[in-house]
C-alpha positions in Angstrom: 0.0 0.0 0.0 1.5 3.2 -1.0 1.8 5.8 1.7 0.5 9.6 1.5 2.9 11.7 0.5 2.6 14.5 -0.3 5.7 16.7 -1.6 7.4 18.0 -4.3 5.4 20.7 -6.1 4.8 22.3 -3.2 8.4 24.3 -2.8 9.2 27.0 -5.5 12.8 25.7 -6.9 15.5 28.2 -8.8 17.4 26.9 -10.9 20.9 28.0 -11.4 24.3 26.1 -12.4 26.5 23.5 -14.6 27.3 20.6 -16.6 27.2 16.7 -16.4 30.0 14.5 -16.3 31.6 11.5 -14.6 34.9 13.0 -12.8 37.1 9.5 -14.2 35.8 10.9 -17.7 36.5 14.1 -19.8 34.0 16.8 -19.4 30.9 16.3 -21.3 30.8 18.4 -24.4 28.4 21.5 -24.1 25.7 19.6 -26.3 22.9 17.4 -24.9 23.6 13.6 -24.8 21.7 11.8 -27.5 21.1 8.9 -25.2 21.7 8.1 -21.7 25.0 6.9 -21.0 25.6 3.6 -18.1 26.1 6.0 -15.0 29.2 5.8 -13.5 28.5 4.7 -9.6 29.4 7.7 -7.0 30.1 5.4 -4.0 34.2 4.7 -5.4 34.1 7.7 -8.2 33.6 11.1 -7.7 31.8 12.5 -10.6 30.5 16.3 -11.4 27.3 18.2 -12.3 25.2 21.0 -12.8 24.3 21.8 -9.0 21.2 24.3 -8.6 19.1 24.8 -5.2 15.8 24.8 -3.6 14.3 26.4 -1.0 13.0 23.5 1.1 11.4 20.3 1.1 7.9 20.1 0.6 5.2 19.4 3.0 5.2 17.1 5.2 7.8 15.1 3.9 10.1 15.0 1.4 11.2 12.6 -1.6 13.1 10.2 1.4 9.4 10.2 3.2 10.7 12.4 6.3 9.6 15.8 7.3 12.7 18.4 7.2 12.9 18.6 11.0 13.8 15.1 11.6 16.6 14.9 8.7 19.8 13.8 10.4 21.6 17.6 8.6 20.1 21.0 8.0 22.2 20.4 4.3 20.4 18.4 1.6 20.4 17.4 -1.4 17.9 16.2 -4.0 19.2 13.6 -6.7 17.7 13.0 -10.2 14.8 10.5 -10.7 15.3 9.8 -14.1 18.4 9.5 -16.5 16.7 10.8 -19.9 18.8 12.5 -21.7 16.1 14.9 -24.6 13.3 12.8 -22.9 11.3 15.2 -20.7 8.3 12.8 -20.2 6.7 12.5 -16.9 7.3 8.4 -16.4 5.7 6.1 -13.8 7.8 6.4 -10.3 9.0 4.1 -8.9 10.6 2.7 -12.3 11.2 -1.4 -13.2 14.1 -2.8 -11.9 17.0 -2.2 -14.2 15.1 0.4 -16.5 17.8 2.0 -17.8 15.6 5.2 -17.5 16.6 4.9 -13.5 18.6 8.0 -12.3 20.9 8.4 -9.4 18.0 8.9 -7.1 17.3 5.0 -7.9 14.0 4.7 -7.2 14.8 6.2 -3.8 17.8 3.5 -2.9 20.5 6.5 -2.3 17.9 8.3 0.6 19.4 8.7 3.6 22.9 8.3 2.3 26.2 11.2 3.3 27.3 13.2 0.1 30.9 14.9 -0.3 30.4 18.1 -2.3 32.7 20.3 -3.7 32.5 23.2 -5.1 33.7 23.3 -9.3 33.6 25.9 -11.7 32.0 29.0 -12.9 29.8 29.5 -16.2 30.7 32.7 -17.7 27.3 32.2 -20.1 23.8 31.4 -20.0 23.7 27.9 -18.2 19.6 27.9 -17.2 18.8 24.0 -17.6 16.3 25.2 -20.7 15.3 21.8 -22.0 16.9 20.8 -25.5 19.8 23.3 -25.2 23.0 23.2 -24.3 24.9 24.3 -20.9 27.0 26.9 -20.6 26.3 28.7 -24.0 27.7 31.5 -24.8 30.5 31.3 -21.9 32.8 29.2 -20.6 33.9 27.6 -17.5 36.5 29.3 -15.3 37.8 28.5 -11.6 37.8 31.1 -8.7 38.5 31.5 -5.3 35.6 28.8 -4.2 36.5 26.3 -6.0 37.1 23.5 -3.3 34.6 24.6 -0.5 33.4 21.5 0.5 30.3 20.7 2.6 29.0 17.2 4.2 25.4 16.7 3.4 22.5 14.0 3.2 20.1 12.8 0.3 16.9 13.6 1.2 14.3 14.7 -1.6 14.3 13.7 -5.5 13.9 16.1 -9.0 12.0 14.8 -11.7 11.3 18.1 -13.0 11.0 18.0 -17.2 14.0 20.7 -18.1 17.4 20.1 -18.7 19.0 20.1 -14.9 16.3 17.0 -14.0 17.0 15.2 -16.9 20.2 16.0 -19.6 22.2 15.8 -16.8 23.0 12.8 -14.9 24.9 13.9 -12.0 23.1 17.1 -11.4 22.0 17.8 -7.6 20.0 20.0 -5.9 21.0 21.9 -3.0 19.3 23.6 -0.1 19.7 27.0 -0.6 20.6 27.5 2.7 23.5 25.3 3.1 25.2 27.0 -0.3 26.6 29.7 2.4 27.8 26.8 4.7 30.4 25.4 2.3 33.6 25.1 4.3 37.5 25.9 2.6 40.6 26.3 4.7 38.3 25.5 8.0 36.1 28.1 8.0 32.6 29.4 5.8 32.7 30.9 2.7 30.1 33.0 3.6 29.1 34.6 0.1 28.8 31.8 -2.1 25.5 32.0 -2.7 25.9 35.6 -4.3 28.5 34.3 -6.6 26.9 31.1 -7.1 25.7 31.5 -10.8 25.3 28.4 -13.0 28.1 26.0 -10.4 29.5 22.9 -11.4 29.6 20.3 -8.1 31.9 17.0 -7.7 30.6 15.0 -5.5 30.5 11.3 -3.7 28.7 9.0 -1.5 30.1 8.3 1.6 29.1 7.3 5.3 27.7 9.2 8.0 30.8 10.6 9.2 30.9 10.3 13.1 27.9 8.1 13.5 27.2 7.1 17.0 23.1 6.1 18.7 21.5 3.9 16.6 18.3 4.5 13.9 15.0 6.1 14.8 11.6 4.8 13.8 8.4 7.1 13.5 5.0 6.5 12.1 3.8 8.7 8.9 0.5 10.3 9.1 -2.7 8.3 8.8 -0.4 5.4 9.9 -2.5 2.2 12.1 -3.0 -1.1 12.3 -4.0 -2.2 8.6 -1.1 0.7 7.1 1.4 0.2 9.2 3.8 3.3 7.3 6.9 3.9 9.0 10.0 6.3 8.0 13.4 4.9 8.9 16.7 7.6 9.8 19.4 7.7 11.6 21.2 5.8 9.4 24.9 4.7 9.4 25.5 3.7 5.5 21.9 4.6 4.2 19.1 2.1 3.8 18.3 -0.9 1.4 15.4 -2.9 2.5 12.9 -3.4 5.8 12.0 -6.5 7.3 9.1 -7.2 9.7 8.4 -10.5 11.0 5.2 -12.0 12.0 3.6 -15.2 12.4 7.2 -16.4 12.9 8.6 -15.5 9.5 10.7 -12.3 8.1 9.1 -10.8 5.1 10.3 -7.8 3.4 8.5 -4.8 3.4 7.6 -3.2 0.4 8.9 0.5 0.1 6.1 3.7 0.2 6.4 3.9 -3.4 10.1 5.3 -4.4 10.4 7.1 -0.6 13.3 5.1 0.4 13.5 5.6 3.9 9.8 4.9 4.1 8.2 1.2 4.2 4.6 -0.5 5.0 5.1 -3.3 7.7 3.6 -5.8 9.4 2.5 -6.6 12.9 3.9 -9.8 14.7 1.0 -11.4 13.6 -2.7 -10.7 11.8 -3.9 -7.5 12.7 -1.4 -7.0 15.8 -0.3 -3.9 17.4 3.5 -4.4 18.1 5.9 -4.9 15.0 9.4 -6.2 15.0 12.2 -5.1 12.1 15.5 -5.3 10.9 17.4 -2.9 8.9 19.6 -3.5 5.8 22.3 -0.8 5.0 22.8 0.0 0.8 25.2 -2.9 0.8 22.2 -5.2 1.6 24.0 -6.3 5.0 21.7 -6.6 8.0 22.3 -3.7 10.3 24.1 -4.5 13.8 24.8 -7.7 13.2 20.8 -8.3 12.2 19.6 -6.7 15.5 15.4 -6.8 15.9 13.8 -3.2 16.6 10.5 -4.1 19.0 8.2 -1.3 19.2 3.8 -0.6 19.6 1.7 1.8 17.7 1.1 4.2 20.2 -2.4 4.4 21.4 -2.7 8.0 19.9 -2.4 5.9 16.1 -5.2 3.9 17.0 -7.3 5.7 14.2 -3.9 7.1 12.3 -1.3 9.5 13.4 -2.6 12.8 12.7 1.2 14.1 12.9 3.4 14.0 10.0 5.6 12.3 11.8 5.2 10.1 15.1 8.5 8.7 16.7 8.6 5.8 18.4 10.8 4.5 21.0 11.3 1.0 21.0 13.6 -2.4 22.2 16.5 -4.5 21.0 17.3 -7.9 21.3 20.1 -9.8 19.1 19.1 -11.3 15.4 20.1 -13.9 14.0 21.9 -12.3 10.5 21.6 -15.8 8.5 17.5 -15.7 8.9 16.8 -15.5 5.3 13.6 -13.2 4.6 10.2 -13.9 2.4 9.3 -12.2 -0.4 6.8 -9.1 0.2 3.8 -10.8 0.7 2.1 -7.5 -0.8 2.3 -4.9 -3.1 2.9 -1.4 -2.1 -0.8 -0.3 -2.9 -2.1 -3.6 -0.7 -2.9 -3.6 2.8 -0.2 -5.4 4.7 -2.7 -7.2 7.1 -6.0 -8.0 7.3 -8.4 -8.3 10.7 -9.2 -11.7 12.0 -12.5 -11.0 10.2 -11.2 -10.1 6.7 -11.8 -12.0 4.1 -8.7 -14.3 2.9 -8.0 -12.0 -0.7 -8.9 -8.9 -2.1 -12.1 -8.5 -3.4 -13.4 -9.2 -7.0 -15.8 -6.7 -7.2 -14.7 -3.9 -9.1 -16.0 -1.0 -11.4 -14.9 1.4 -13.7 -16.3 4.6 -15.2 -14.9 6.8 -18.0 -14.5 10.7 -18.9 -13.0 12.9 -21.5 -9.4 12.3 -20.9 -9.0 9.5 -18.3 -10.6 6.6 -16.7 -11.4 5.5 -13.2 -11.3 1.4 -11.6 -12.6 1.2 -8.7 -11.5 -2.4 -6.8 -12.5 -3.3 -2.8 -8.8 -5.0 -1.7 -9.8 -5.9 1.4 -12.9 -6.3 4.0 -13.8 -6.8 7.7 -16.0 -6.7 10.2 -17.5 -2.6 9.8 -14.8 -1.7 7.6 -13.1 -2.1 4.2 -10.0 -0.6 2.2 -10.6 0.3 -1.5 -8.3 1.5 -4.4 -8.6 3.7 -7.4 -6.7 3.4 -10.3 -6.8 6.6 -12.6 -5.2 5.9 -16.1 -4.9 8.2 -18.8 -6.1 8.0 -22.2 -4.4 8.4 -25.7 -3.1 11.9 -24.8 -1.0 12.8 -21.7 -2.6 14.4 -18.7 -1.4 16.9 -16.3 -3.8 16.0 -13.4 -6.8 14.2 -12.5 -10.3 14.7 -10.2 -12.4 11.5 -9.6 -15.5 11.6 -7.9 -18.0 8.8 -6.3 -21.2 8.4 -3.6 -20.6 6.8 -0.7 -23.2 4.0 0.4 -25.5 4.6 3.2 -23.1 4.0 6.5 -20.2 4.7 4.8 -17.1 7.0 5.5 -13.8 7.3 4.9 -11.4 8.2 7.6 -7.9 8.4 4.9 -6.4 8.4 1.6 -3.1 8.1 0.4 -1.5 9.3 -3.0 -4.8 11.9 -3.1 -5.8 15.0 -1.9 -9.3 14.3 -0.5 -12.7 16.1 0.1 -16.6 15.4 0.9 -19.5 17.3 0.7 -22.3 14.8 2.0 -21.8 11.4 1.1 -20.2 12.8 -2.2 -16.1 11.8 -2.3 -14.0 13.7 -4.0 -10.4 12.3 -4.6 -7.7 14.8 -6.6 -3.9 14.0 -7.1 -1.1 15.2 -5.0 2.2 17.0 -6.7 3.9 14.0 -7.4 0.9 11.8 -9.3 -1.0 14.2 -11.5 1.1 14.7 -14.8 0.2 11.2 -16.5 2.7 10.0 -20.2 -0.6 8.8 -22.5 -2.3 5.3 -20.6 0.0 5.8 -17.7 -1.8 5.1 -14.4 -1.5 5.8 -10.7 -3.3 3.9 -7.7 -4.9 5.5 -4.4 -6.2 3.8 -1.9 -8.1 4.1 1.4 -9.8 3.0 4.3 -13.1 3.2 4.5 -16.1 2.2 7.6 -19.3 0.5 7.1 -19.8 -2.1 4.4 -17.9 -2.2 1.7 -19.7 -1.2 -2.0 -18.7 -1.1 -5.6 -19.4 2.4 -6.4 -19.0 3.9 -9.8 -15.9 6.5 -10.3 -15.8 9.2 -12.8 -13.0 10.7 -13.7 -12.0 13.7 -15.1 -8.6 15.3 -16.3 -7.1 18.7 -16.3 
């Protein structure tokens, strides 16, 4: 079951600096790539970019699935979503596995993760990331006093934005705008460099959390309960690869909240429990701490969802055993996790599906119980592309919904309204994008229209 998340389009970016390239490699000629090139991997190689900045993440979270406030550094960074050279389409997130379409964001597998930066060259021209033209035109690069200010910061939001920073270039970041003053160079701040920062190349590299000590922290998202057990993971030593809960005996991965990779849907410790148990695995895939197991409750506050954004959690230890091999996800990241004692055994059948001008609407009931029922909606776009989508239903006598996730929601009686967040609107021709949510009363197979914008 995907998680609600809401993000991206909701922070005013600026674009401003440089060129792509891989820093073992000669610099990139000033043209656009005519095809993506096999990206060189930043853990062992530095490589350089265009670097421009952003205000802040949006709200609540950002890309990683943590609010600002809890990010383990006040400096971010945003990495690309998509490696598509002249290809601005708006693509399905998170991407196959292997799609060679997968930037260095990688479907949210570097969140969480330490970056070296340090600062490159100058661009005497025009270097604004238009889409289909070149960097640096009309100019040239040249060094300058800040070349080497460094700064230490952590990956913690994504850019999938159609221009020419997002997409042309592969090892473009994004920067908090705040942190562009912090850069360090013969121990101390630069102070200005956001006043001379016009059109920047970076280098940059992954590396661990310098000076880790503690251990990770665990919070519940909002709307988080029983049957959507959504959790964010930080703290993290050498990022994060993978979440396992166990229950009913058995360790099952948990499926990531869509491409939010420090975010995951769980399991209790068996059907329909209150208390979950995890382990952690770093970007290496290695068990964390030797496989150590993370016992903690869903507060009673989350009884019918968090209402924060984010809800901490304390919680125990005891020691794993690292050889326990893990299940498959027994779900998919749009399917409840758990079902009460009273659900039935599979999702529902029943299904229906309505179409408007522009964009189509399946309603499906995924699971049941005793005065309650979770239900999914899957908008898909026609033969043109879409930039964003209303769908709209009537609730059955008894029925309410108490939260959504990838949708903005309203009512006005028993009339549901369900729009897209920032992230899900823009759909490429028959692309589609799921919400779900939970509903009380007795489930119903309502008709959904849908309309597109």
């Amino acid at each position: 079951m995907k998680a609600p998340r809401k993000r991206r389009g909701s922070t005013k970016r600026r674009w401003a600096l440089l060129a792509a390239i891989g820093s073992c490699a000669a610099l990139v000629a000033l043209q656009l790539p005519a095809t993506a090139a096999t990206l060189v991997d930043p853990t062992t190689t530095p490589v350089t970019g265009n670097a421009t900045w952003f205000d802040a993440l949006g709200s609540p979270y950002g890309g990683c699935g943590l609010p600002q406030a809890n990010l383990d550094s006040p400096h971010f960074v945003a990495l690309n979503v998509f490696n598509t050279p002249g290809d601005y389409t708006m693509y399905d997130r998170p991407q196959p596995e292997g799609d060679p379409k997968i930037g260095t964001w990688d479907n949210g597998h570097n969140c969480g993760r330490f970056v070296q930066v340090s600062v490159g060259d100058y661009c005497t021209g025009t270097n604004d990331g238009s889409a289909n033209s070149e960097f640096c035109r009309d100019g040239s690069w040249v060094s300058d006093e800040y070349n080497d200010a460094a700064l230490t910061m952590i990956i913690a939001d994504s850019c999938a934005d159609p221009n020419g920073w997002c997409r042309d270039d592969p090892y473009h970041i994004d920067l908090a705008k705040a942190s562009i003053n912090q850069f360090e160079k013969d121990g101390a701040a630069v102070g200005d460099l956001l006043d001379h920062w016009n059109n920047r190349q970076v280098t940059w590299q992954y590396i661990e959390a310098p000076n880790y000590t503690g251990d990770i922290n665990i919070g519940w998202l909002q709307s988080a309960q029983v049957w959507w057990p959504a959790i964010a993971v930080s703290h993290l030593a050498n990022g994060i690869h993978g979440v396992e809960y166990l229950q009913d005996g058995t360790w099952t991965e948990a499926e990531m909240n869509g491409d939010m990779g420090q975010s995951f849907i769980i399991g209790g410790t068996s059907n329909g429990a209150s208390t979950f148990q995890i382990r952690v695995r770093d970007v290496n895939d290695q068990l964390i701490n030797d496989g150590r197991v993370y016992d903690f409750d869903l507060p009673d506050s989350c009884s019918g969802g968090c209402s924060g954004a984010y809800t901490q959690t304390t919680y125990t230890t005891s020691d794993g055993d690292p050889s326990s091999p893990s299940a498959s996800a027994s779900v998919s990241a749009s399917a409840s996790v758990s079902a009460s004692a009273s659900a039935s055994a599979s999702p529902s059948a029943s299904s229906s599906s309505s179409s408007t001008a522009g964009c189509t609407a399946t309603y499906a009931t995924s699971n049941s119980w005793d005065g309650g029922f979770q239900g999914e909606v899957t908008v898909q776009a026609g033969s043109s592309a879409i930039a964003g989508w209303t769908t709209t239903w009537t609730l059955a006598s008894g029925q309410t919904i108490s939260q959504v996730w990838n949708g903005t929601l309203s009512t006005s009686g028993s009339t549901v309204t369900v729009t897209n967040t920032a992230w899900n609107g823009a759909l490429p021709a028959s692309g589609t994008t799921t919400f779900g949510f939970v509903g009380s009363g007795s489930a119903s197979t309502p008709t959904v229209t849908c309309t597109a914008s």
